[in-house]
N, C-alpha and C positions, 0 to 999 in steps of 0.2 A: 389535501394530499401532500402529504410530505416529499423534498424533491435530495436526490442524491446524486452524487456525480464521484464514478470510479477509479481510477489509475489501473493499468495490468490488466484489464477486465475481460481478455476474451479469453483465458485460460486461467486452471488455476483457483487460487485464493481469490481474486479478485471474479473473477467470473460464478463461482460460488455463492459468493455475499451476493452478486447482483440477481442469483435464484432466487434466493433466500427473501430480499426484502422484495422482489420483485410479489412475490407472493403474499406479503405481507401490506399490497396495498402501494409500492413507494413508484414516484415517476423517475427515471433512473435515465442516468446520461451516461455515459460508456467510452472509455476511451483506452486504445492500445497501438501499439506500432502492426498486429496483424491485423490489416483492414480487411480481407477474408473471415475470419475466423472471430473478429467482431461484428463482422457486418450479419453473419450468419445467428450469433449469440443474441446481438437487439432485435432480430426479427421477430424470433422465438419470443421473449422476453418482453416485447414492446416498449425496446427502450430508444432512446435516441443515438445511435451512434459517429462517434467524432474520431475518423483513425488519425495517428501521429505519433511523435518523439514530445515527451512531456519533456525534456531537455530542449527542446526548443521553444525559443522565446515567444515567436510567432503562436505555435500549439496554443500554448498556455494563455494566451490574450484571446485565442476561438473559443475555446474552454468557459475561461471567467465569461465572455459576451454573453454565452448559451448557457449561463444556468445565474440568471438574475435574481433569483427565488430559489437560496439552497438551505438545506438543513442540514447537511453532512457531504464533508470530501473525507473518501477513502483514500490516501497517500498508499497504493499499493504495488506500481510499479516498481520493478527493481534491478539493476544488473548483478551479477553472478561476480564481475571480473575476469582477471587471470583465470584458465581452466587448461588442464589441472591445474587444479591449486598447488599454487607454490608458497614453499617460506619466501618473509619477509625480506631476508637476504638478497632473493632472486628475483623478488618482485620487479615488474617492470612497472616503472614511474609513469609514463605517458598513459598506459590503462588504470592506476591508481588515479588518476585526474581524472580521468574521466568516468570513473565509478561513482569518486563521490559528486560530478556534478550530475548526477542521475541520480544517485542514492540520499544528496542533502540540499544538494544546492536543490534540482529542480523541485522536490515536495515544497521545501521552503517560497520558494518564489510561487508557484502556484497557489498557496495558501494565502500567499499575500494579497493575489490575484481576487482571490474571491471573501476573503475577510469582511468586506464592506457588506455583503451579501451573509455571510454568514451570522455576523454581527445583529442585524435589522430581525432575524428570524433564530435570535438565542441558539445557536445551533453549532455542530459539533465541527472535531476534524480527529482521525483515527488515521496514524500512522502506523505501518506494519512494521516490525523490526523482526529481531532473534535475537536467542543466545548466545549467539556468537556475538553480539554488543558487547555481553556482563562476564561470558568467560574466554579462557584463552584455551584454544584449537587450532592445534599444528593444521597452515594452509589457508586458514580463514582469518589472519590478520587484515588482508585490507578488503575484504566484506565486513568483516567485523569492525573494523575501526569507521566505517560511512555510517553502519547501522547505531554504534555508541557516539556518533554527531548527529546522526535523526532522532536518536529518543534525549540528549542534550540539547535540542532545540525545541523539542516536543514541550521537555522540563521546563524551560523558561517562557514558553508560548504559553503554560498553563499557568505561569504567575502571572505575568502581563495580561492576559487575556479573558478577565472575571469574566463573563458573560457565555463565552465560547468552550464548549467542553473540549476538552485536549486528554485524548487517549492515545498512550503506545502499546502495542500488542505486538510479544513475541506466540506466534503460533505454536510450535513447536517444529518440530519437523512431519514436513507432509509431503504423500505424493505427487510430486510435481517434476516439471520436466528442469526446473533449474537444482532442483536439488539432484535428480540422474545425472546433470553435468557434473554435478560437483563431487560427488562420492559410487558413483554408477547408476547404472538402473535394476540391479537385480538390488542391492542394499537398497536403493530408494523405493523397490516394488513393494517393501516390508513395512513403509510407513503409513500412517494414516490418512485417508483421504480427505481434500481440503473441505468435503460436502460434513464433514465431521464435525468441521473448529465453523464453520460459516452460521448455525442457526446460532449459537453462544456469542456471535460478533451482534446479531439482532439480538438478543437479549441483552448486552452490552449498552445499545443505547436506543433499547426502550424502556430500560430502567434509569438511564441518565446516571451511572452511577459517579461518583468524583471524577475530577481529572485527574490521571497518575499513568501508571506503566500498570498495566494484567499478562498475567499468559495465561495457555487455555486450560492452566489446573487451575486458577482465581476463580476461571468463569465456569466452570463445570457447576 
């Protein structure tokens, strides 16, 4: 049995993919800051649930202990930022800080965490990104600039890291509740659901393809 461990995973993209390979067989570890609404998702699911802040140091050392034997970390938590989004101009610096130490610093350190483990078991790490990394969108400059230092880490994680597959994936945009913050919820009601882009994430890597950047028009 193959073992996975999620970021974000009680709602969402991240909750999605843990249906998805749930079904496909995978022993699944589970972790988000709703410990409600994860604890609820691993019962269903029968996976192991670990609630917390993956920006905590502490988390992330429970994390790596509990999953000794991994084949795949989904880097899927994320924060939003500033809301409403503001130009860069008016961005506020102390939540800029603390986006990207959610949005790069923690995926990072967590991978690092579990590397040794992933390593021994030829196995993956799938960072979630967007669009908003590669283009420019009035609003989403400092989402955008954390997400264009995760798949920049991602990039040189997959040179250094022969053995370990290194995948970034922008989804597209999907109905989720961080996307209602960011642009509403009637414009976000119109997007596709994350149960959509989540079997093409399993097909992603049960075919093992290269490590690189995909989005979900690659993997259709």
């Amino acid at each position: 049995m193959k073992n996975a461990l999620i970021t974000g995973a009680s709602r969402g993209l991240g909750l999605a993919l843990a249906t998805e390979l749930a079904k496909d067989g995978w022993r699944l570890t589970l972790t988000a800051r709703g410990a409600d609404d994860l604890a609820e998702a691993a019962e269903r699911l029968g996976a192991t649930a670990i609630p917390g802040d993956v920006a905590d140091p502490a988390h992330r050392e429970r994390l790596a202990e509990a999953v000794p034997d991994l084949d795949l970390l989904v880097n899927n938590a994320s924060g939003l930022g500033a809301a409403p989004l503001p130009p860069l101009g008016d961005y506020p610096v102390p939540v800029l800080r603390q986006l990207l130490e959610t949005n790069v610093v923690a995926p990072l350190a967590l991978t690092q965490a579990v590397l040794p483990a992933l390593r021994r078991r030829k196995g993956a790490v799938l960072n979630v990104s967007s669009d908003a990394a590669v283009e420019a969108y009035e609003g989403w400059g400092g989402y955008g600039a954390s997400k264009a230092a995760l798949e920049q880490i991602s990039n040189v994680l997959a040179v250094e890291e022969r053995d370990v597959a290194v995948w970034w994936l922008d989804p597209g945009e999907m109905r989720t509740r961080m996307l209602a913050d960011a642009i509403g919820p009637q414009e976000a009601g119109e997007a596709p659901l994350p149960d959509e882009v989540a079997p093409l994430i399993v097909k992603l890597v049960a075919e093992r393809r290269p490590s690189g950047r995909h989005t979900r028009g690659s993997l259709a």
